[in-house]
N, C-alpha and C positions, 0 to 999 in steps of 0.2 A: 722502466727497467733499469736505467743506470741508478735512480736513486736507490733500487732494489738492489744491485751488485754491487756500490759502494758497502751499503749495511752488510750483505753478506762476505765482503772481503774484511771488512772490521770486524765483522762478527765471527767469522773463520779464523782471522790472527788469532785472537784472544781463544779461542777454541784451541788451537793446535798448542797454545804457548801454552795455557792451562793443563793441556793433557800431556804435554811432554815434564814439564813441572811435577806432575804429579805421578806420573809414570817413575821419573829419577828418585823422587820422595820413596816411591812403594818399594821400586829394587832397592834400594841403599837400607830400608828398613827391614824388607828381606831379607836382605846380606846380614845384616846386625842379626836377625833373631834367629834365621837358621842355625846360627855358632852358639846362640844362648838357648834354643830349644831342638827337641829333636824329630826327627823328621814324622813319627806319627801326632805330634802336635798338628802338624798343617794337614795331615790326611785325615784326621778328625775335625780341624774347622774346615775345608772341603765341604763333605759331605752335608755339617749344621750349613756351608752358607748354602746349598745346594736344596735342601728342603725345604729352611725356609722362602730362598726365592719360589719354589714350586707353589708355597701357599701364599705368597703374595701373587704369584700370575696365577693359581688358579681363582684368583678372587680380583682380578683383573677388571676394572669397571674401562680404563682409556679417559681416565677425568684429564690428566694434563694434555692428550691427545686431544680431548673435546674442548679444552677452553684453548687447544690452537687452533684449531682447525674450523670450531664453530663461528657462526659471524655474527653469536652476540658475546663472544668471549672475552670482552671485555665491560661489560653487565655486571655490575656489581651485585646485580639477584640471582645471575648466574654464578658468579665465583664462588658467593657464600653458600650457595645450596650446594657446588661443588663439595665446599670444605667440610658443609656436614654431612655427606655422603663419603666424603673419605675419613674422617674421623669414625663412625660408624664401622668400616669395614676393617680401620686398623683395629676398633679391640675384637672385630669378629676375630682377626687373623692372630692376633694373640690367643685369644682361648682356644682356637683350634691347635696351634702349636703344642701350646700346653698341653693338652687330652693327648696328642700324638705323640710325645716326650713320655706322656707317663703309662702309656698302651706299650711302649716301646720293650721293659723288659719281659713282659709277659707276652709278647709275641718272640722273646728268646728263649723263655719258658718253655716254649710250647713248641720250639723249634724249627717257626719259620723262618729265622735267620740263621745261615751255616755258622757254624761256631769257629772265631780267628777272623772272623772278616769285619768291616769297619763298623758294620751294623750290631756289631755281637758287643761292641766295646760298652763292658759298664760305663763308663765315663760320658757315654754320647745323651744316655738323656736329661743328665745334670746340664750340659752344655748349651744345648736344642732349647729345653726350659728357661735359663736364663738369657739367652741370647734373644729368647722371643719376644720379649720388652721393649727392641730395636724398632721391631712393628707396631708398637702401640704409640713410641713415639714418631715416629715418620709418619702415621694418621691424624698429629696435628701441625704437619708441614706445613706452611702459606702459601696461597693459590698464586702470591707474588713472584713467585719461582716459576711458574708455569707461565704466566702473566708476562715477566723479559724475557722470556726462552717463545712467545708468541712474536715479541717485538723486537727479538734480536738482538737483545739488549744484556750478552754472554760475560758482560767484564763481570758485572757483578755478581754473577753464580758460580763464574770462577774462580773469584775471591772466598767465596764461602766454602766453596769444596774445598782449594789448599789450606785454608785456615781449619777447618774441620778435620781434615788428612794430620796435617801435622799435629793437632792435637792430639789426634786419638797412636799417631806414632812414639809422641813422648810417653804418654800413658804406659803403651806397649814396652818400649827399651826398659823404663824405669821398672815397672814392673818383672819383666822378664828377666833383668840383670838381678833380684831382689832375690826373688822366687823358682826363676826357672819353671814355671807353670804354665799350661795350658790356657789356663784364667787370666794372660796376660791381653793373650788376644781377644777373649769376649768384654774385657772391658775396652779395650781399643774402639770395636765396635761400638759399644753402648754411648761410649763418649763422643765419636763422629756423628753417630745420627742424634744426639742431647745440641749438639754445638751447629750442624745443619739448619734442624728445628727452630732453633733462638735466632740464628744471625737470619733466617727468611723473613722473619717478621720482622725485625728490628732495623735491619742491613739498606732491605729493598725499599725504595717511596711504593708511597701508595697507601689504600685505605687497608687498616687491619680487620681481618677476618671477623664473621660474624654469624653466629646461630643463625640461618636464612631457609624457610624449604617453601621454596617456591617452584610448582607444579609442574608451569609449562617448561622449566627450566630443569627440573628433574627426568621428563619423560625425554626431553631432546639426549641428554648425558645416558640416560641409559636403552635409548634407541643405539643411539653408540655405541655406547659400554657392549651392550650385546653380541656385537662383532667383533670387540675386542675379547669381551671374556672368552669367548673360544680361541681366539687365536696366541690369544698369552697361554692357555693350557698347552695349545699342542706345542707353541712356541718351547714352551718351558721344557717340556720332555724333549724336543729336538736340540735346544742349545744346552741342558745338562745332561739330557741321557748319557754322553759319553760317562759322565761321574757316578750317574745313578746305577748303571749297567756295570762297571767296573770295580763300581762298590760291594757288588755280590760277588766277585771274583776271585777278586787282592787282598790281602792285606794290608794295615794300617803301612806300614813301610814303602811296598810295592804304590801305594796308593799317593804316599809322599812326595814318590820321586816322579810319579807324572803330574799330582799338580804341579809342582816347581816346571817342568817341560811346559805343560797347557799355561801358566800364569807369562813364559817368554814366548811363547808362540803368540797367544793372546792379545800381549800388547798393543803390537800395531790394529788389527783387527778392532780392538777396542778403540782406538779413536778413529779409524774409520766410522764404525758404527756410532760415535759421540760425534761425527762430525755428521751423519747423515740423519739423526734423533734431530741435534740441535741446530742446525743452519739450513740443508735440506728441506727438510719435511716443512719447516714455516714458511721456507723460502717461495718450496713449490706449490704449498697449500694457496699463497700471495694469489701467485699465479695462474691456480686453476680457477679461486675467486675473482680475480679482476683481470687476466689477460692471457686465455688457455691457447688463444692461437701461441702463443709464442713457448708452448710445450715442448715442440719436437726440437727447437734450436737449443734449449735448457737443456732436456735432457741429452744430447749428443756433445756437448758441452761437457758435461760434468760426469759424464760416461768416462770419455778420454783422459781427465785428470785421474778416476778411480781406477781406469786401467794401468794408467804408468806407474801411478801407487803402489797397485795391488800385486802387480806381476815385479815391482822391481825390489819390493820387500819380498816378497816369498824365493825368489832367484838368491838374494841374497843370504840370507837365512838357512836357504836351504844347504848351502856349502860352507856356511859355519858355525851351524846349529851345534854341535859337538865340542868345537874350538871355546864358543863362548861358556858353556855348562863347566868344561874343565876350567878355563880363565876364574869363573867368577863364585864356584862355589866346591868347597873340598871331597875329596875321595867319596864319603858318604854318596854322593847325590851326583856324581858322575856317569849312573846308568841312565840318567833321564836324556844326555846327551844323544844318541838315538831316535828316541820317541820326537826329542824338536825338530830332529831334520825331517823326518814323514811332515809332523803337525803343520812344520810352513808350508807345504805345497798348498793347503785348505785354505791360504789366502786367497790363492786363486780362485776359491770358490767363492770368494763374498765379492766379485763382478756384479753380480746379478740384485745383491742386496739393494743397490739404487733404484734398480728396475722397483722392488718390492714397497719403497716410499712413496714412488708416483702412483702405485696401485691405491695406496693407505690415503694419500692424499683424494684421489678423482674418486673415493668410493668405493672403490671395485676391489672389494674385499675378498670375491667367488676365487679370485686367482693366488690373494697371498693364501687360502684356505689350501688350495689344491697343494702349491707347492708346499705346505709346509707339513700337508699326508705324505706325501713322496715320503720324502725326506726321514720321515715318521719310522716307516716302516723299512726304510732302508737301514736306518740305522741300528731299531732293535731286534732286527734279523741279522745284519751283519755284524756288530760287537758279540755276540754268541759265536756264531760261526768262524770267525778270525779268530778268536781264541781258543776255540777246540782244535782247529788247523795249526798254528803258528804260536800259541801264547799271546804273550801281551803286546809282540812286535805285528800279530796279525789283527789282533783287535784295534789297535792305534793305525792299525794300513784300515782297515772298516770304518773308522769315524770318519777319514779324510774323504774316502771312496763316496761315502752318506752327502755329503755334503755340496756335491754336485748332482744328487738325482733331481732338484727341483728346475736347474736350467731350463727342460723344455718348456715348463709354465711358463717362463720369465719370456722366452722368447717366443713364443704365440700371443701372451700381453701384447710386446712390442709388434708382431705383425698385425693383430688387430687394431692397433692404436698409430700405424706406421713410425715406427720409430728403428727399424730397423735399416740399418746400411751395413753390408756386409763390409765394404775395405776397412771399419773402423773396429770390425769385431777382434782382427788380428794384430791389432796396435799393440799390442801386450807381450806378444810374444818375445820380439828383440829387446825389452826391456829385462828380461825374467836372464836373455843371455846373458847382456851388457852387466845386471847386477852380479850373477855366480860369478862372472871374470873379476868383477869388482870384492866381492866376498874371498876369491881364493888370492887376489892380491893381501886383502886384510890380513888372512890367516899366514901369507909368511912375511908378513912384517912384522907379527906377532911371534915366528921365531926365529 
């Protein structure tokens, strides 16, 4: 256990330094192209990157899941039948992109998309089509990225992502300052996931990748996979449906200025969730493999850190979610300022996401399924309903409200598995005070 918590305190640094790193890369890039692009540029890449994640989770196999988690996962007749199973599914997900890119105006033909909304835009299946090449290359990723993200070994995947990051940023500036085009960002993309691809094979030790289908090694990835391809589907519709449902609503503009809200609220959330992919889930898979007594100490542990986390960023945010939208980007895009102060409180919702790693890790996959039907249906009943009530200020109170229906699951896991202690369930809360106090100092010292 302690040679286990050194790696993951090493492995955590470089995780948090990496995501902060690249967190200041994405705003400051943001910053730059907002003022050189306008704002239905970003409510059109939205939506392409919004699709295509749906068709990469709905074709979800869990390969990087299954070489952590499996315990021949490091089998070099495992990896390679990995890599040609994921090769494989990246050009499925390319041609299906395509077909759905080019289905796209004749279902505006034919008027199943309202006419003004992001869906109706000529320009989206030009976009969706070129962008979908992204997938064909990320299907010849190296298993070696899955492979130190098994062993914890974060420095150098985080090397690759900001080098990747910043390349596809210059692309972007260079471009955009040129052109003023929406094409500045699809090739930003194309060129992050070209520069990923190269430095995993080249960057990482280890043996390179190899044409391999070996049997028993296929049927274990997709006994897997199988749990996972469902749960990346519904996953997918719960973690974008706010965009997909919103997308039938808004227009490109209105559509603008909540991503810019969702990508500051997001942030943190986001390395949360990168710190509990990447250090977590290997951590505790460790652990369920070679020393499950010592489960419940882990998880109450690492509870407590996610609560002070989670409740002292959303407290803070939540009282100067408006301050910051005015601070850091012009009049344009000032109405998002609203939509971030609801959006923080849904930190508080991703408490329980821990919970849903030790599920993924012990197996017990019956419970992330359930919570993540809640959640389902919570949400594409309530983004309707909010917005025929209230507009787009009650549909933004419906994603937040979504986002705590799965709690009960999470906590009948933990009373099954004894994990629960109520005095630690409320550790959160004086954090959530302590940071608004902290937040409403920020804001007048800002004027």
């Amino acid at each position: 256990m302690k040679t286990l918590r050194q790696r993951v305190i090493r492995a955590g640094g470089w995780a948090v330094t990496g995501f902060v790193t690249s967190q200041v890369i994405r705003l400051g890039g943001n910053l730059i192209l907002t003022r050189l692009l306008f704002p239905e540029a970003f409510g059109l890449m939205a939506i392409v990157y919004v699709l295509m994640t749906g068709l990469v989770l709905f074709s979800d196999l869990g390969i990087s899941q299954a070489i952590i988690q499996n315990r021949r996962g490091e089998d070099p007749d495992f990896l390679n039948t990995a890599w040609t199973v994921q090769i494989v599914r990246g050009i499925f997900i390319w041609l299906l992109a395509l077909g759905f890119a080019s289905a796209l105006p004749l279902a505006v033909s034919l008027n199943w998309v309202a006419s003004g909304t992001v869906y109706a835009n000529p320009l989206l299946p030009w976009i969706w089509g070129v962008f979908s090449l992204t997938a064909l290359i990320q299907g010849f990723e190296s298993t070696k990225i899955a492979l130190a993200q098994r062993k914890l070994q974060i420095k150098a995947i985080t090397q690759i992502e900001l080098f990747s990051q910043m390349a596809a940023l210059v692309v972007m500036v260079v471009w955009a300052s040129l052109y003023h085009s929406i094409w500045a960002l699809v090739g930003g993309a194309f060129v992050s996931a070209t520069v990923r691809c190269v430095m995993g094979h080249i960057w990482l030790p280890g043996e390179i990748n190899k044409f391999r289908w070996d049997s028993d090694s296929a049927k274990e990835i997709l006994h897997f996979g199988k749990w996972i391809f469902l749960l990346s589907i519904i996953g997918f519709l719960v973690n974008s449906g706010d965009r997909i449902v919103l997308g039938g609503f808004l227009d490109p503009v209105q559509m603008g200025l909540y991503s810019v809200a969702f990508l500051l609220s997001n942030a943190f959330a986001e390395l949360f969730t990168s710190m509990l992919s990447r250090i977590v889930f290997p951590a505790v898979s460790e652990v369920v493999r070679e020393r499950p007594e010592n489960l419940a100490k882990v998880y109450h542990h690492l509870q407590m850190i996610a609560d002070l986390c989670l409740f002292g960023a959303a407290g803070f945010l939540f009282v100067v979610g408006e301050g910051v939208v005015q601070l850091l980007y012009d009049q344009r895009y000032h109405a998002a300022g609203p939509m971030l102060t609801v959006l923080a409180l849904g930190l508080i919702a991703g408490r329980y996401t821990l919970v849903y790693q030790f599920c993924l890790a012990m197996g017990s996959m019956r419970y992330l399924f359930a919570a993540a039907m809640v959640r389902l249906v919570a949400l594409y009943a309530g983004i309707p309903l909010g917005f025929s009530l209230a507009g787009i200020e009650g549909a933004v109170m419906a994603i937040v409200v979504s986002q705590f229906t799965g709690w009960p699951v999470a906590v009948y896991f933990k009373a099954q598995h004894g994990l629960i202690d109520w005095k630690r369930e409320l550790i959160g809360l004086p954090m959530f005070g302590l940071a608004a106090v902290v937040g409403w100092g920020f804001l007048q010292a800002l004027h």
